[in-house]
Structures are given as structure tokens and as C-alpha cells.
PALUMKOL-786620 format. One record per residue (C-alpha): x, y, z; residue number from 0. Coordinates in pm, whole numbers. Layout:
BEGIN
<<X,Y,Z>,NUM>
...
END
This chain:
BEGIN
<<5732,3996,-4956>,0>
<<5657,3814,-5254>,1>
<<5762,3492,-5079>,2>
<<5550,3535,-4786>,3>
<<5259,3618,-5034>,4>
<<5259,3271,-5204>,5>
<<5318,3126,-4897>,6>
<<5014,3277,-4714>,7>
<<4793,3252,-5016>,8>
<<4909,2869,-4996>,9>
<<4766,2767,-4627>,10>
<<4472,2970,-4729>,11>
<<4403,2718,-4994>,12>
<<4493,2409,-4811>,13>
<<4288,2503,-4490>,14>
<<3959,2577,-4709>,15>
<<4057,2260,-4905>,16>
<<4044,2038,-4558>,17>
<<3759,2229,-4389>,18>
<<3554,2173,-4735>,19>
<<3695,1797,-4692>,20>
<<3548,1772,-4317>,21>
<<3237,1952,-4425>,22>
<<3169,1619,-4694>,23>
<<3174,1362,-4411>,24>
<<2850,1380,-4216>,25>
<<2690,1234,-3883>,26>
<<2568,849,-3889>,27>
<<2279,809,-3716>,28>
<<2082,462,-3634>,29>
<<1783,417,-3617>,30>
<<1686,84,-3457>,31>
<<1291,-57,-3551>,32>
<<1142,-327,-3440>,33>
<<947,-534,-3642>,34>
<<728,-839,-3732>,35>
<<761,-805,-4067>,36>
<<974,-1019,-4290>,37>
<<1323,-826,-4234>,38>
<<1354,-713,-4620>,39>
<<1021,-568,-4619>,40>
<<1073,-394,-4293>,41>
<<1346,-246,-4448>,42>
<<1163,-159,-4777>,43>
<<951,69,-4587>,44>
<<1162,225,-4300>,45>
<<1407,314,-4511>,46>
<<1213,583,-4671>,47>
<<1134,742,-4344>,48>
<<1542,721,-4304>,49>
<<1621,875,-4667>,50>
<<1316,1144,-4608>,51>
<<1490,1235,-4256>,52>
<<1865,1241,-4393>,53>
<<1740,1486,-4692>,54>
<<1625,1717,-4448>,55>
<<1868,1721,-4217>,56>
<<2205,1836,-4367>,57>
<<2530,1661,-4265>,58>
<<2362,1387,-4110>,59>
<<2317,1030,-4254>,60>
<<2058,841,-4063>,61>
<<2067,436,-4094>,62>
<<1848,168,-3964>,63>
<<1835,-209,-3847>,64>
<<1608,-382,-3769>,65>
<<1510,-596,-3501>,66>
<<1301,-915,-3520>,67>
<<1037,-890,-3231>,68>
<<1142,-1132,-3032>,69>
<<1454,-1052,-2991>,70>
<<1435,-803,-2679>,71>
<<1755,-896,-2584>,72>
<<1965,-812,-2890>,73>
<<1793,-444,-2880>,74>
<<1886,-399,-2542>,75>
<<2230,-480,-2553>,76>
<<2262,-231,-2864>,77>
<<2091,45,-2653>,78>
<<2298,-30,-2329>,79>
<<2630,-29,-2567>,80>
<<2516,306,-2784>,81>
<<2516,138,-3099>,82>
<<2218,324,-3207>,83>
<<2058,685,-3196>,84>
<<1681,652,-3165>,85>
<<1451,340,-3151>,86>
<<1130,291,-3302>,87>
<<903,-16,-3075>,88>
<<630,-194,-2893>,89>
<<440,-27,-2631>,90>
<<611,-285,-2368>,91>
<<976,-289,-2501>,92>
<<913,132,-2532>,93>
<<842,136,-2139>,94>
<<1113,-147,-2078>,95>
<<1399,98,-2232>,96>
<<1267,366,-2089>,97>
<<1231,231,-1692>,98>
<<1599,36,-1777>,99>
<<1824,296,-1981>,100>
<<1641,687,-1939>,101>
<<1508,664,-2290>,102>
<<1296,964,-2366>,103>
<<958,888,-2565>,104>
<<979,1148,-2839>,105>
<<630,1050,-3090>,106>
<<365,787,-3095>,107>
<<300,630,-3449>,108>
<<-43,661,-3665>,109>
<<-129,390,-3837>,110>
<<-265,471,-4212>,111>
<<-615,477,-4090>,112>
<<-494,760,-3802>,113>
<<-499,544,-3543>,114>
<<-257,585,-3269>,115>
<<-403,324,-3035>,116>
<<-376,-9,-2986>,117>
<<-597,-303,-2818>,118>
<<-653,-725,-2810>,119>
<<-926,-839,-3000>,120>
<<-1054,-1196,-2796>,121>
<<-1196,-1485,-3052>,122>
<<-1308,-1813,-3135>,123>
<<-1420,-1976,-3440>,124>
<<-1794,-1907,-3533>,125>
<<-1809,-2268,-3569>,126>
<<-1790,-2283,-3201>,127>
<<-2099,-2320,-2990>,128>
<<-1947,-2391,-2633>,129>
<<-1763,-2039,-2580>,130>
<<-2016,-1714,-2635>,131>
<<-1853,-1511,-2375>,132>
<<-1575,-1443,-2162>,133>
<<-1646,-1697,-1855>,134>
<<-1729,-1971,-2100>,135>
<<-1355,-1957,-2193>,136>
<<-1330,-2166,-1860>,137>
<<-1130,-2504,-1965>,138>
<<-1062,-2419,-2285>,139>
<<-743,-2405,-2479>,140>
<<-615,-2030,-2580>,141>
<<-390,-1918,-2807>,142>
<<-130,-1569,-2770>,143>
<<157,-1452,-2981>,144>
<<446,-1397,-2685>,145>
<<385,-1349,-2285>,146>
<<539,-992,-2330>,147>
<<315,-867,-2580>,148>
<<80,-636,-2531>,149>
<<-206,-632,-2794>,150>
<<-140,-1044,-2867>,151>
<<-167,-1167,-2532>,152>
<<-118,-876,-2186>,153>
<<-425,-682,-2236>,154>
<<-650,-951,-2283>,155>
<<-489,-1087,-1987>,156>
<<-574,-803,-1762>,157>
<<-922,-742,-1932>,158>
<<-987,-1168,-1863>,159>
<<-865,-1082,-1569>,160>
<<-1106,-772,-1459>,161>
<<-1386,-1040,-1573>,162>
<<-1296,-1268,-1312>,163>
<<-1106,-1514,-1559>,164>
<<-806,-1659,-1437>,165>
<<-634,-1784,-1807>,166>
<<-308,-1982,-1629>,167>
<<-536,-2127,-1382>,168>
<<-880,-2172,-1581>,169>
<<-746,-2245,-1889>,170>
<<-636,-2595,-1986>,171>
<<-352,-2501,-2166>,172>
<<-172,-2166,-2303>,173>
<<-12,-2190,-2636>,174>
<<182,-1912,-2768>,175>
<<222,-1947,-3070>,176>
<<443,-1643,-3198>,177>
<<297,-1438,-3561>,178>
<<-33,-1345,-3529>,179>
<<-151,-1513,-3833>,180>
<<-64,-1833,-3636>,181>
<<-291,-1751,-3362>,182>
<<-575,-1681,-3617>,183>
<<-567,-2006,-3791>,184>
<<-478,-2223,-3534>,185>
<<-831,-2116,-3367>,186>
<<-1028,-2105,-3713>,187>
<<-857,-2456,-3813>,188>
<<-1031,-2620,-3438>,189>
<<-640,-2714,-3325>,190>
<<-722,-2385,-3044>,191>
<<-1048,-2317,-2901>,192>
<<-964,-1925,-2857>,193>
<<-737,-1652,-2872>,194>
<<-610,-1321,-2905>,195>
<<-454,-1075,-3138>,196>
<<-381,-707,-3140>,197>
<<-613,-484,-3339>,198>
<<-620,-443,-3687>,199>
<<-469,-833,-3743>,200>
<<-785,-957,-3857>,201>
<<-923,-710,-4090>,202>
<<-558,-719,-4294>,203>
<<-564,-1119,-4280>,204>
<<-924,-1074,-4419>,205>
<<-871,-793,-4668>,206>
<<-556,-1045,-4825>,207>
<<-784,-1328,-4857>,208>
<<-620,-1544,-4555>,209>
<<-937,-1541,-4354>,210>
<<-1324,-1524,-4418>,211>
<<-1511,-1271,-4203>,212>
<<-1815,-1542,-4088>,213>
<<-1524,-1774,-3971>,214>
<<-1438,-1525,-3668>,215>
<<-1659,-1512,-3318>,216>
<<-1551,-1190,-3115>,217>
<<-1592,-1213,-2721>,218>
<<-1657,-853,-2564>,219>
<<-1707,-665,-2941>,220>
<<-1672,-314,-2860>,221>
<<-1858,-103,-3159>,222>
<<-1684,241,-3098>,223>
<<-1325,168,-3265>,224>
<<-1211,108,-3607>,225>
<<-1116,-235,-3622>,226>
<<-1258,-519,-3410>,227>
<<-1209,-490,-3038>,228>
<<-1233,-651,-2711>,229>
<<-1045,-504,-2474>,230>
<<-874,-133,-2296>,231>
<<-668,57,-2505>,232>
<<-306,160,-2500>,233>
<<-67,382,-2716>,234>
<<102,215,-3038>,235>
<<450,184,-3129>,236>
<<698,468,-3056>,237>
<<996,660,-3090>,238>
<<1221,720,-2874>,239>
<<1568,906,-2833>,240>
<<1884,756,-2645>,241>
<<2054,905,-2290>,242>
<<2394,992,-2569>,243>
<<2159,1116,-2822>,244>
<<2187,1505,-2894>,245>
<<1932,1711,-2826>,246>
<<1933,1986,-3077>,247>
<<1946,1679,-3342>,248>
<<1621,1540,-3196>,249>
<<1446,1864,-3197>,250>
<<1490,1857,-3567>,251>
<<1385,1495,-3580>,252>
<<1087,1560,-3418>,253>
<<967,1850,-3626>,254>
<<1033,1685,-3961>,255>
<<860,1295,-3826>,256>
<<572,1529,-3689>,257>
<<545,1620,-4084>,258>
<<618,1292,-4275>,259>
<<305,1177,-4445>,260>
<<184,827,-4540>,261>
<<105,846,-4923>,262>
<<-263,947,-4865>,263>
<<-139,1247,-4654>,264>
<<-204,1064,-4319>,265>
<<41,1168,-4038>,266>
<<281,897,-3973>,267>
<<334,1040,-3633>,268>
<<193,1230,-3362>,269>
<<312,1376,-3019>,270>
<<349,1116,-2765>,271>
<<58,1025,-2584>,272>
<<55,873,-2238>,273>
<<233,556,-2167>,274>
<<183,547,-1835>,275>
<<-100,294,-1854>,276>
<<92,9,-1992>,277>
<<389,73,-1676>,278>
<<63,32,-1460>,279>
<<-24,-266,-1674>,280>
<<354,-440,-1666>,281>
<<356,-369,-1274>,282>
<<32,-507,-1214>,283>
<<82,-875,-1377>,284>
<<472,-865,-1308>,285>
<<580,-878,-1639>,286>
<<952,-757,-1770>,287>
<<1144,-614,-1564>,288>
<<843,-601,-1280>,289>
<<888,-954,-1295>,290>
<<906,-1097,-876>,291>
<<1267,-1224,-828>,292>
<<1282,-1604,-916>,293>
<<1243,-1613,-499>,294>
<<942,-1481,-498>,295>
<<797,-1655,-793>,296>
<<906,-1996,-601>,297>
<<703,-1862,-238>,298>
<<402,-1779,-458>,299>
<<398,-2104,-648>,300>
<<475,-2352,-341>,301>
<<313,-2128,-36>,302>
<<125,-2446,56>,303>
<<422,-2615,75>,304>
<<616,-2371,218>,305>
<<371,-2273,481>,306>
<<354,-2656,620>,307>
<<787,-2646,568>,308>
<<783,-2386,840>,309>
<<499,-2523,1054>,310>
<<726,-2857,1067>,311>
<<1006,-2673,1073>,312>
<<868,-2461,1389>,313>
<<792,-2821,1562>,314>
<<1126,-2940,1499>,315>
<<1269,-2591,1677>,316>
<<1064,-2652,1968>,317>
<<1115,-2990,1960>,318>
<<1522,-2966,1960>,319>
<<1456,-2699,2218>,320>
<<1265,-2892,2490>,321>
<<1545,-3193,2403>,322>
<<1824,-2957,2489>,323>
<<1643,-2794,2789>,324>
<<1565,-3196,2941>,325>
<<1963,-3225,2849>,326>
<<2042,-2906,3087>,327>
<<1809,-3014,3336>,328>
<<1956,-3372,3320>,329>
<<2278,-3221,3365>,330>
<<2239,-2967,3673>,331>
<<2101,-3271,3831>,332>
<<2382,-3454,3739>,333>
<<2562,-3168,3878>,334>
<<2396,-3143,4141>,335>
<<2475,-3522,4231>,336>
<<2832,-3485,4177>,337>
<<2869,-3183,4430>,338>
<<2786,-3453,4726>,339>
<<3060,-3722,4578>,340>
<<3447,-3774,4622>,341>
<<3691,-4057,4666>,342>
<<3621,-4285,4981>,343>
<<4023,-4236,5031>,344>
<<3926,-3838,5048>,345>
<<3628,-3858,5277>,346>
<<3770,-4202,5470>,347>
<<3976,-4016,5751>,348>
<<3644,-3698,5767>,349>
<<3423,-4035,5808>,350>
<<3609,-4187,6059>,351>
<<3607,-3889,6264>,352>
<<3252,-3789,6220>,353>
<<3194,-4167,6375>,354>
<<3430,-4142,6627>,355>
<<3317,-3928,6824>,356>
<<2935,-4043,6883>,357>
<<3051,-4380,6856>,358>
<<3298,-4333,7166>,359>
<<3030,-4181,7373>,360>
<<2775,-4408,7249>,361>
<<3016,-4695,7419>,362>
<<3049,-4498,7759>,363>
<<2697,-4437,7770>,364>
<<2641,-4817,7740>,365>
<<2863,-4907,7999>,366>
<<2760,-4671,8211>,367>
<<2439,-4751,8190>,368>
<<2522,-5155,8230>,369>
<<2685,-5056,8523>,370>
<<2372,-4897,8694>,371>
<<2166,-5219,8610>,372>
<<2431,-5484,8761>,373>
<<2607,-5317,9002>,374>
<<2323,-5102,9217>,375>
<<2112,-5277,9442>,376>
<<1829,-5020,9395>,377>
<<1845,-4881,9053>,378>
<<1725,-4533,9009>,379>
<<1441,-4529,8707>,380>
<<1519,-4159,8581>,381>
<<1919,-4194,8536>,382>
<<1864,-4506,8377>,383>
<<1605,-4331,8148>,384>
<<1820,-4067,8075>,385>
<<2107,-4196,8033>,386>
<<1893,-4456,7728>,387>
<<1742,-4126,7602>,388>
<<2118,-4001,7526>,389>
<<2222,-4336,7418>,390>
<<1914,-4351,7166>,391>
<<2001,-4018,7075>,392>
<<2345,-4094,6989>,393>
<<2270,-4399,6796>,394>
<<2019,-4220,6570>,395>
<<2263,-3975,6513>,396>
<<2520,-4233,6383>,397>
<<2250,-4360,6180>,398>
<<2229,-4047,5998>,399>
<<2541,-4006,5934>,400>
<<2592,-4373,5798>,401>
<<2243,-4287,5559>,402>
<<2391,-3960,5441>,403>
<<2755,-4105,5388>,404>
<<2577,-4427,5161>,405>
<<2388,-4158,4992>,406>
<<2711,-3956,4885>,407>
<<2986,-4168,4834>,408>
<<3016,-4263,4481>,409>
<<3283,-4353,4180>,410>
<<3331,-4096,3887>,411>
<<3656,-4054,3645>,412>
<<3776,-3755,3625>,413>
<<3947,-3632,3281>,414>
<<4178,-3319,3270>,415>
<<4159,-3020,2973>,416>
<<4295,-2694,2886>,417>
<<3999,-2453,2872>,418>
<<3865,-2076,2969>,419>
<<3661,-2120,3220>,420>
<<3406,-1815,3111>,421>
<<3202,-2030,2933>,422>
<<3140,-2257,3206>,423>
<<3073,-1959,3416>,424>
<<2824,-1846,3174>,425>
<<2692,-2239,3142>,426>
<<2586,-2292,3545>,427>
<<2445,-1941,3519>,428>
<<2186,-2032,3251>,429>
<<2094,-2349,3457>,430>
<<1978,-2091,3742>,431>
<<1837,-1804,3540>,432>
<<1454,-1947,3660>,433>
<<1586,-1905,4004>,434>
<<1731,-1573,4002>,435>
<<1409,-1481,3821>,436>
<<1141,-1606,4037>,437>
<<1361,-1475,4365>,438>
<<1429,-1132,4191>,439>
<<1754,-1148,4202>,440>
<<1956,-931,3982>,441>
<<2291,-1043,3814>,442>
<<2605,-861,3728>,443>
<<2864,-1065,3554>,444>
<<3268,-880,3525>,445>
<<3397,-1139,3307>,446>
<<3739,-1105,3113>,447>
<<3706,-1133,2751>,448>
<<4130,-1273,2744>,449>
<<4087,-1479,2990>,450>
<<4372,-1742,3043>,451>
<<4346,-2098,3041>,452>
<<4326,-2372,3349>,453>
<<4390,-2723,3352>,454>
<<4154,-2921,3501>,455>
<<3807,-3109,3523>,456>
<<3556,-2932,3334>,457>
<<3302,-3106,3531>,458>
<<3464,-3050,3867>,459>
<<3470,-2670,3789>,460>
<<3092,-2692,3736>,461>
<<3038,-2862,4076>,462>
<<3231,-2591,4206>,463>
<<3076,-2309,4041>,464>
<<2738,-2473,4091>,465>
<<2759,-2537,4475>,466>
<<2869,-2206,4521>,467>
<<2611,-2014,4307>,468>
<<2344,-2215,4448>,469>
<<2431,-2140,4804>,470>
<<2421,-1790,4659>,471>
<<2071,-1790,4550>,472>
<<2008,-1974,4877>,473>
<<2142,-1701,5097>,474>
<<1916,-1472,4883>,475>
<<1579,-1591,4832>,476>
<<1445,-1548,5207>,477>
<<1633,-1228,5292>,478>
<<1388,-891,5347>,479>
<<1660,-679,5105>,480>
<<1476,-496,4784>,481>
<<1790,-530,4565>,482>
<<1957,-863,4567>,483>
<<2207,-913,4341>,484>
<<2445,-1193,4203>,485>
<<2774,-1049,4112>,486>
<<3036,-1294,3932>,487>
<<3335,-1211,3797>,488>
<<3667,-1310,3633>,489>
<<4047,-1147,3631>,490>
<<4404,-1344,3606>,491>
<<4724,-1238,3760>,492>
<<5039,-1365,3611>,493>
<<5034,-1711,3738>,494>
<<4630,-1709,3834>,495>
<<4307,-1732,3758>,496>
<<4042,-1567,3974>,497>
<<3706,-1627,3955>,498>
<<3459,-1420,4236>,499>
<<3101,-1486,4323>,500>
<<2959,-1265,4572>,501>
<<2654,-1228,4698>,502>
<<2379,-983,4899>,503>
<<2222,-1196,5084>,504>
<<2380,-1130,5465>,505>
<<2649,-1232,5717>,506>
<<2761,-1583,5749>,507>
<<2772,-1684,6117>,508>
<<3037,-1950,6259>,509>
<<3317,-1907,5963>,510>
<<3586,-2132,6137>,511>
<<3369,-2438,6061>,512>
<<3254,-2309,5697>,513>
<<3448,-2560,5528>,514>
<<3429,-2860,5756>,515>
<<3269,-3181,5616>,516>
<<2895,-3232,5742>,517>
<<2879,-2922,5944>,518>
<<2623,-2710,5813>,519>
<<2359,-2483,5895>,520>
<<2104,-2616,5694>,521>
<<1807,-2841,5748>,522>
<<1924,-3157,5615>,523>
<<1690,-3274,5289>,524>
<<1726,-3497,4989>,525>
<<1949,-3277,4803>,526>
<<2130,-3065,5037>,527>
<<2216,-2984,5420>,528>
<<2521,-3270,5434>,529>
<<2755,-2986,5480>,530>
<<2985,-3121,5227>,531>
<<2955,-2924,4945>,532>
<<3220,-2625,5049>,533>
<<3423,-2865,5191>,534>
<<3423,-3030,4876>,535>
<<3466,-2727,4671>,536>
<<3764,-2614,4806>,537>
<<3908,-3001,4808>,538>
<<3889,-2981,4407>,539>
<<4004,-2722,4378>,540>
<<4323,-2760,4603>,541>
<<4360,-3083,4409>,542>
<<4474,-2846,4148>,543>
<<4720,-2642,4326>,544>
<<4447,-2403,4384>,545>
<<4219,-2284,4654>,546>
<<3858,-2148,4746>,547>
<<3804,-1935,4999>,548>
<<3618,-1675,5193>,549>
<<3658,-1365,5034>,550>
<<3444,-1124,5273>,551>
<<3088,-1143,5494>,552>
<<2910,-882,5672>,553>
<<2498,-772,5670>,554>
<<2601,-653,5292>,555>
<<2639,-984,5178>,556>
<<2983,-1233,5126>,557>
<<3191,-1297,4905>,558>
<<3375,-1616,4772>,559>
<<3720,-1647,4570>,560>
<<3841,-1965,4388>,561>
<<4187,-1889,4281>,562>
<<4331,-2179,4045>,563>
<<4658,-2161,3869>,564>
<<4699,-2067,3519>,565>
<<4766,-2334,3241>,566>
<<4907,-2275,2896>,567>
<<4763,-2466,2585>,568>
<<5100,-2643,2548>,569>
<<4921,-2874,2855>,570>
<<4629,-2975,2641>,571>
END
């Protein structure tokens, strides 16, 4: 028992001995302050608000560094990383944490006079007869301590503004010139026609001899403030507490800052008044983090330019688009041309038997008709006279076929490639989109998305596709039906491609002579009526190892197949 005694009485002593140990080492705290002042007398006089904090608060040692300024950048990164507790700033940089990292504004600071506001006074040297007001700051230099300050530059901005001033366009130059004291004596010293400083500035330059009170003009005095004034109002410096920062620590903070005293028993801090106003104010001239996007900046400063960019760049659209419509006029025509040509060694042997036939009876009718005028004693008038009518008929006949024939024969290369032929389905139907339109003719197109490949001309598949779309529309456009529609479509078999184009447009009559050369039903004109254009058709395509054909007619409408073989890219 005695052992266990000791040994009880032992860990007793040496867990009192380490809690006592832990209970020596207390919570750093930092305290980050921004400041204008040189950085060892910043620290001269925040410190004692740090030592009067950490003798109040047991366990807890709070710390501080300070920040120049300027040097927004530095403070943020220590916020963003945690490397301090609370934060003691501008008016802007307080809203800037605030919007950017969820600070909380805790207090708003008194200065020793109990002021907890803040404004711009606006200046010139007294020596200075030109500028007497706001306006007559027109074309005049200014001078401003940073662009992101509030009392040495952004509300005199907004209240220059409100006056109808524009200072980056009216003024002829903007010099910012950092300290406030360099703003003051670059204006009173002529090298600055104006400026601007935050309240209170002058008054402490004057009280330490820096400035003489009858050396300073101020534009827009306002008489019910403490210290020389121009502009709005907006809180002063404050503190604020971090997202990390605990809670129950700040409440303490809070109660003990709310009591800390200047020496002449002024309150160094007050609850936090309303910063809402200088968010309104950062918002409104797009300063910060309301800054536009570098984007935007560039539209507003070159709209001009930008404005005529897109008017020429609007021209050139149109322009490029009228080019490439002229192109795919240019080329149906072309088209269009090519569906009345082949090879004279194609057409030679459909020629010669188009010409035969007239031409034979042509020379029977001649000597018949010699015959009756040498041979008959009494030659009858009317026999004669009919059989020249026929013979005259006959001849003009020939005539037309000979015009049409020197009217379609032509040359043309033809050059082979491995393609899908969807897209020049989709092509020739673009070309007649106006048509189907103005007939009101609907379209359905069924094409295959993995559609094989065929070998052949390009061009001769458009002559094909065109011809027999265009007799499509034809078939359509003077029919009585409500709903006409053009249906094309495209499928493969194993060792085919199909391509379909059907139409509603009615029966064709006489199909055994549907793809003879020069046998059609149409009124012969300049670009069509030869009858040669399914005859042609189906010739390129057989050329191929293919073949076009009827599909289907009746009062519904008909239907025409082109079937070509399938080619592989291996071909190409």
C-alpha cells in the first residue's frame, strides 16, 4: 500500500506540474494596422493598445505589424493565409476584406477630437486667382495621394463628380503623388494647381509649422465639421475580426477597445457605424475589386473604335455573303449547263438516229414531190402543197434538232474522288431552297448519318441530283395539291448506295420513253425541254456501274432511285 501511495501521490505532482506548465504558454494573437505613419512610430503607438488588450485578457498575447498603406496586397495575402487575428484599416481596404474574405467590422475608430468620420478637403493655393470654385478646376492640374483612397482622392472624385466635373477628362493631368503632405506642398509651392486631402491633414501640417493657414484656398468649405471640409462624409478607420478568428475572444476584444481611452479620456473607439456608403461609393466609380474586367475597361475606352470595327466588320459579312451567294448562283448555272452536256461519242449514235429518221422522210417527200412536177402532165396544186407543207415541216424539225444538239454538246474533264455523297445532297438542296419556298413546297430529308463512300465525279453527282430535284420542283409548282412535299433520302446496302428523291407532284404519263434522249414532255426553252437530262442522268450514273431509275408514279406523286456502288477510301 505504501508503494502505491508514493506512486499515486507521484502522477499527482507531475500532472499539476504539466497542466501549470500548459497554463504559462498563452494565445498569440495579431493584430495587423495599417498605417501612413513612419513604421517605428506606428508601432510606438499601437503597441500600447496591444499591451493594454493582452493585460486584460488573460492567457492571450496579442502582437501587431504593421502595414505600409500602399501595400494592399501584402495585407491581403496575410488575411487570405490566416497569418493574423484582427485588422485595423482604411475605409476602402475595410470594405475590400470584407466583400473578398467575410471579415466582420467589429468598431469604428475616434480620432482624439471624437471624430469618427472622415471626408476630402478640395484646395488650391490662395495665391491662385484662376480657380474659386469647383468648375473653374476645368484644365487644371490636380493633385491626390493614391486612386484607392478615399479621403485623398475617391470622395472628391464623386463629389467633382455630382458637380458636373469630369477630373480624368477635364483635368489636364492627375498626379498622385502618395503622403499627403506631398499633395499639400506641391499645390502651395505652384508645381499643382489643386488638390485633395482627407480631413484633418491640414490643420496637423499647420499646427507643426509645415504650412501657413493664408497659404490654403478651400473649394466647397463646409462650416458644420471640425476640420476643413469639402466634400460627403464616410466612416474612419476600423477594426475588424477574421472568418478563423474566435468569437468568444472578440467579444472580449470588443468590450475592453469600447473602453480604451486616449490620454485625455477620449474614446479610442466606438461601435461600428455604417459602411455601406463607401461599397456604394467603390461600386459606383469601379474601383477595387468593382473594378470592370480589363474587357470592359478596353470597350469603354475604344467604343468609337469598336463601334466602326463592327460596322466594317458587318460590311465585310455581307459582303463575303453576297460573294458566296453569286458563287452558288454561278455554280447551279454551271450546273445547270452541265446537265445538257456529254461526250459526242455518247450522244453520236442518239444523234444519228434522231436525224435519221426525219432526214429519210424528208428525202421521200422530195422525191415524191419531184416526181409530181416532172412526171404528171397536169399537176394537182393541193398534193403538191401538201406534200411542201410536210417537207417544210420536216426540215424545220431537223433544224431544231441540229440548234438544240450545237447548244448541248460540249467538252468537260471529269475527275474521280472518294466522298459521302450527303453533303452534296444537302449542297443542290440549298441552291433550290427559294424555289421550294416560293412554290410551298415542304421538304423532308432521311439522310444516313454513316453513310458509305462512292467513287465518282463530284460534279456529275450534282448534275444528277440537280436534274432530278429540279424536275421535282417542276412536277410540283403547278399542281392543285395543298401539301407538296420533297422527300430525299439516303440508305446503303452492303455493296450500295441508295439515294431516293420522291416527289408529290402526280403521275408521269408515257414511262417507256422516260429516259430516251430528246423525248420530253416539256415545252422546249433556253434551259430545258431537250429531253436529255434523264437520259443523261442515268448515263452517269451507269458509267459507274450504277443505275437511276423509276422508283414508283401514280396521282400521289413518283419516285426516283439512283443506286451507285459503294467505294472504300482505300480508292481515293
Amino acid at each position: 500500500m505504501t508503494w502505491f501511495r508514493h506512486a499515486f501521490f507521484l502522477l499527482l505532482i507531475t500532472l499539476t506540474s504539466v497542466s501549470a506548465q500548459s497554463a504559462k504558454q498563452p494565445t498569440e494573437i495579431t493584430i495587423a494596422i495599417q498605417s501612413f505613419l513612419d513604421k517605428g512610430v506606428a508601432y510606438q503607438q499601437w503597441q500600447q493598445t496591444a499591451n493594454y488588450l493582452t493585460q486584460r485578457i488573460s492567457n492571450v498575447n496579442f502582437n501587431i505589424v504593421v502595414i505600409d498603406t500602399p501595400d494592399d496586397s501584402l495585407l491581403h495575402q496575410m488575411v487570405d493565409n490566416q497569418k493574423v487575428d484582427y485588422v485595423i484599416t482604411q475605409p476602402i481596404t475595410t470594405i475590400e476584406l470584407n466583400r473578398l474574405y467575410d471579415t466582420n467590422i467589429e468598431l469604428t475608430k475616434n480620432d482624439q477630437s471624437g471624430v469618427n468620420q472622415l471626408g476630402s478637403v478640395i484646395f488650391t493655393s490662395s495665391e491662385n486667382q484662376a480657380i474659386n470654385n469647383i468648375e473653374s478646376l476645368k484644365g487644371n492640374s490636380f493633385a491626390a495621394s493614391t486612386p484607392e483612397r478615399l479621403g485623398g482622392w475617391v470622395l472628391a472624385l464623386d463629389y467633382m463628380t455630382d458637380q458636373g466635373v469630369k477630373p480624368y477628362q477635364d483635368f489636364s493631368k492627375i498626379d498622385f503623388l502618395g503622403t499627403q503632405d506631398n499633395i499639400v506642398n506641391a499645390v502651395v509651392g505652384g508645381s499643382m494647381d489643386a488638390g485633395a486631402v482627407r480631413t484633418g491633414v491640414i490643420e496637423s501640417m499647420i499646427r507643426q509649422g509645415k504650412v501657413d493657414p493664408v497659404q490654403i484656398k478651400v473649394l466647397a468649405d463646409k462650416q458644420n465639421f471640425p476640420y476643413l471640409l469639402s466634400t460627403n462624409l464616410a466612416p474612419e478607420w476600423a477594426f475588424s475580426s477574421l472568418k478563423h478568428t474566435n468569437a468568444a475572444l472578440t467579444k472580449k476584444v470588443k468590450r475592453y477597445l469600447l473602453d480604451y481611452k486616449y490620454s485625455d479620456q477620449t474614446n479610442q473607439w466606438v461601435a461600428p457605424l455604417d459602411y455601406e456608403s463607401i461599397r456604394i461609393l467603390l461600386r459606383k466609380h469601379r474601383i477595387g475589386s468593382y473594378k470592370d474586367p480589363i474587357y470592359i475597361k478596353y470597350y469603354r475606352d475604344n467604343f468609337v473604335a469598336i463601334i466602326i470595327f463592327l460596322l466594317l466588320a458587318g460590311y465585310l459579312f455581307q459582303f463575303y455573303r453576297n460573294k458566296k451567294k453569286l458563287e452558288v448562283q454561278q455554280y447551279k448555272m454551271k450546273l445547270e449547263q452541265l446537265s445538257r452536256i456529254s461526250s459526242v461519242d455518247q450522244l453520236l449514235s442518239e444523234v444519228t438516229h434522231e436525224l435519221a429518221q426525219p432526214i429519210t422522210s424528208i428525202k421521200i417527200d422530195a422525191h415524191i414531190l419531184s416526181k409530181m412536177l416532172t412526171e404528171s402532165k397536169s399537176c394537182d396544186f393541193d398534193k403538191v402543197k401538201e406534200a411542201s407543207d410536210d417537207l417544210r415541216i420536216k426540215t424545220d424539225h431537223c433544224v431544231d434538232l441540229i440548234n438544240n444538239i450545237r447548244n448541248f454538246l460540249s467538252t468537260k474533264a471529269i475527275v474521280k474522288e472518294v466522298f459521302m455523297a450527303n453533303k452534296n445532297v444537302e449542297k443542290i438542296i440549298n441552291m433550290f431552297k427559294k424555289e421550294l419556298i416560293e412554290h410551298n413546297i415542304g421538304l423532308r430529308l432521311s439522310l444516313n448519318s454513316n453513310l458509305g463512300f462512292v467513287n465518282m465525279s463530284p460534279v456529275e453527282l450534282d448534275q444528277v441530283l440537280l436534274n432530278l430535284i429540279k424536275n421535282a420542283i417542276s412536277a410540283m409548282a403547278n399542281n392543285t395539291k395543298e401539301n407538296n412535299t420533297l422527300s430525299i433520302g439516303t440508305s446503303m446496302t452492303a455493296e450500295h448506295i441508295i439515294i431516293t428523291i420522291a416527289d408529290t407532284g402526280g403521275e408521269i404519263s408515257n414511262t417507256g420513253h422516260l429516259f430516251t434522249l430528246f423525248k420530253s414532255g416539256k415545252a422546249i426553252s433556253d434551259t430545258e425541254g431537250l429531253g436529255i437530262g434523264l437520259n443523261l442522268s442515268r448515263r452517269i450514273i451507269r458509267s459507274y456501274g450504277g443505275d437511276l431509275s423509276l422508283g414508283s408514279t401514280s396521282e400521289s406523286g413518283s419516285e426516283f432511285i439512283i443506286n451507285l456502288p459503294r467505294g472504300t477510301n482505300n480508292e481515293q
